[in-house]
N, C-alpha and C positions, 0 to 999 in steps of 0.2 A: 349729584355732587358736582365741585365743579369741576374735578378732573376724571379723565376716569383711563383706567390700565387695565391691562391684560386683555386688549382687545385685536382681535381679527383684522386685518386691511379693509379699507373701505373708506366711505364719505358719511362723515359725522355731523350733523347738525346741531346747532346748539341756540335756544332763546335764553337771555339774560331779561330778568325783568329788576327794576329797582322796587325794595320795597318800601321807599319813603316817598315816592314821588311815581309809582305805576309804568315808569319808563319801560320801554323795551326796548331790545336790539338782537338782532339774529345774526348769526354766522354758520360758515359753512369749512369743517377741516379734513382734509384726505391725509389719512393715513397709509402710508404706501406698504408695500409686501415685496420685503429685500431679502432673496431669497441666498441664505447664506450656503457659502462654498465649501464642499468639504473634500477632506486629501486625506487619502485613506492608503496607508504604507505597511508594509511588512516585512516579516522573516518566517521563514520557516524551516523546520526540522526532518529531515526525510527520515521513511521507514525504515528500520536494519536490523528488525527482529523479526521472525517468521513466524512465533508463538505469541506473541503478544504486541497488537500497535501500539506505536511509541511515535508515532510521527505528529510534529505541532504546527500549530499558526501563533508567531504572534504580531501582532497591529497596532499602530499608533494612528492617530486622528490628529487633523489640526482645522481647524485651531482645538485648543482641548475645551473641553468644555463634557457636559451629562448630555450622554448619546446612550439610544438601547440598540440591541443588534441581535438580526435574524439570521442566521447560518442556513446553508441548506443542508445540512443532516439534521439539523433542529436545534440545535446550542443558539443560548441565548447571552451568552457570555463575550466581554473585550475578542477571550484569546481560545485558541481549545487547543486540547490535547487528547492525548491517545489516539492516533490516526493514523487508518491503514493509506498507501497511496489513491494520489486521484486527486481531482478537484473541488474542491468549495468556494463558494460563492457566498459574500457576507452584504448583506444590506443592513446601512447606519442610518439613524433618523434622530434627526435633533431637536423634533415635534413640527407638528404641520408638512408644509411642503417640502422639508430639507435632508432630502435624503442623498443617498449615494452607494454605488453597489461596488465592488471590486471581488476579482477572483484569485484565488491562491493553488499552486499546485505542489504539492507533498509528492516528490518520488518515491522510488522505490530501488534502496540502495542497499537490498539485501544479496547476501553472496550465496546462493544454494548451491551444495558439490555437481560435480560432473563428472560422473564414472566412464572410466571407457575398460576395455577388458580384452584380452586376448587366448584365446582358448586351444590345449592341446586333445586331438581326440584320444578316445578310447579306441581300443582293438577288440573285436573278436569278443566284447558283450564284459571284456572284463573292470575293474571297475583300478582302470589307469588312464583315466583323461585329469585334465584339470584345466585350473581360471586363474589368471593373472589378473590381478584387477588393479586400475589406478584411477586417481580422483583428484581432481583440480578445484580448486586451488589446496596447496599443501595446507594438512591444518591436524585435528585431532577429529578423527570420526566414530562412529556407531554402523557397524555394517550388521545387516539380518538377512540372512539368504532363506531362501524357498525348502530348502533342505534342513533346515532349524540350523545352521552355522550364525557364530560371530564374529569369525576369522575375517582379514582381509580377502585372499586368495584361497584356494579351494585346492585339495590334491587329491589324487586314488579315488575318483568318482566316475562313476558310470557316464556312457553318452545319456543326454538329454534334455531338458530345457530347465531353465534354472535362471531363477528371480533375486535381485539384493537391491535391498534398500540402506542408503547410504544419508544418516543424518551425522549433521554438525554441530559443535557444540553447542550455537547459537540457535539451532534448533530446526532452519534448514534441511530438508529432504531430498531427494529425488532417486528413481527406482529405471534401472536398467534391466534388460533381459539378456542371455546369452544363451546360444546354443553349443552342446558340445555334441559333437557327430561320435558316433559309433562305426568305426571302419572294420572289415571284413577284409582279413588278408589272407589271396589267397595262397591255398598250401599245393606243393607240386611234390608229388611222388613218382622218384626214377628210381629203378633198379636193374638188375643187371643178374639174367638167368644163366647160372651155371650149370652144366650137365653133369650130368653121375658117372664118373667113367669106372666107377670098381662094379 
């Protein structure tokens, strides 16, 4: 034909011959390989659920144009979503040699509670200790103790070792342990002997 597209970089030869008079003429054309620049930009969304990721990427390309793209969790999509913290890395390719990789990093911008506790002992095996418990940051929680409680705080319990797990309402966990001692106090008996004097 006497043009021809959709062709590779390289050095194209071409004979033109006349067909009324058998003439010939050769030439020689380079087609050069201009390797387009690509600017890969984003946003992303951090993680703030603990039951379910929610954390995103999303990306623009310039110039715009029909690009495919390889994530490394395997999305083969512009943008992704549902994503736990951490990093991804997107390679774009505009076909051929024009690619370009950039990497995105998703925190992790959940609030899990934080229990601290304060404990009074038991005496003498009876069942008068108790747990003060408090949990940062202030909010609405789910407490489960080792003892089958829902209570915040614990009373009239025996020394000994004792588990709560403390979720929030966003779904958030974390499990602390506490000890309550059992003290032995000891008992002094004085008296005082009187004689029989009848």
């Amino acid at each position: 034909s006497e043009d021809l597209s959709n062709i590779p970089a390289g050095i194209y030869s071409v004979t033109v011959t006349s067909s009324s008079s058998g003439c010939t003429a050769t030439t020689s054309v380079t087609v050069p390989n201009i390797n387009q620049t690509l600017t890969i930009t984003g946003n992303t969304t951090p993680l703030t659920s603990c039951t379910s990721p929610n954390g995103a990427i999303d990306i623009s390309l310039s110039p715009t144009g029909t690009y495919t793209y390889v994530w490394s969790n395997g999305a083969t999509t512009e943008d992704i979503t549902n994503l736990t913290s951490g990093s991804y890395t997107v390679t774009v390719s505009a076909g051929g040699s024009c690619t370009a990789n950039a990497t995105f990093s998703v925190s992790n911008n959940t609030n899990p509670p934080v229990p601290s506790a304060t404990s009074t002992a038991a005496t003498c095996g009876q069942n008068n200790g108790s747990i003060d418990l408090n949990v940062t940051p202030t909010g609405t929680y789910i407490y489960l103790w080792s003892n089958g409680s829902s209570t915040e705080d614990l009373t009239a319990i025996p020394g000994g070792s004792y588990t709560v797990t403390v979720t929030s309402s966003d779904g958030c966990s974390n499990t602390t342990n506490i000890i309550v001692e059992d003290n032995m106090i000891p008992l002094v008996i004085s008296g005082t002997i009187l004689s029989n004097t009848s």
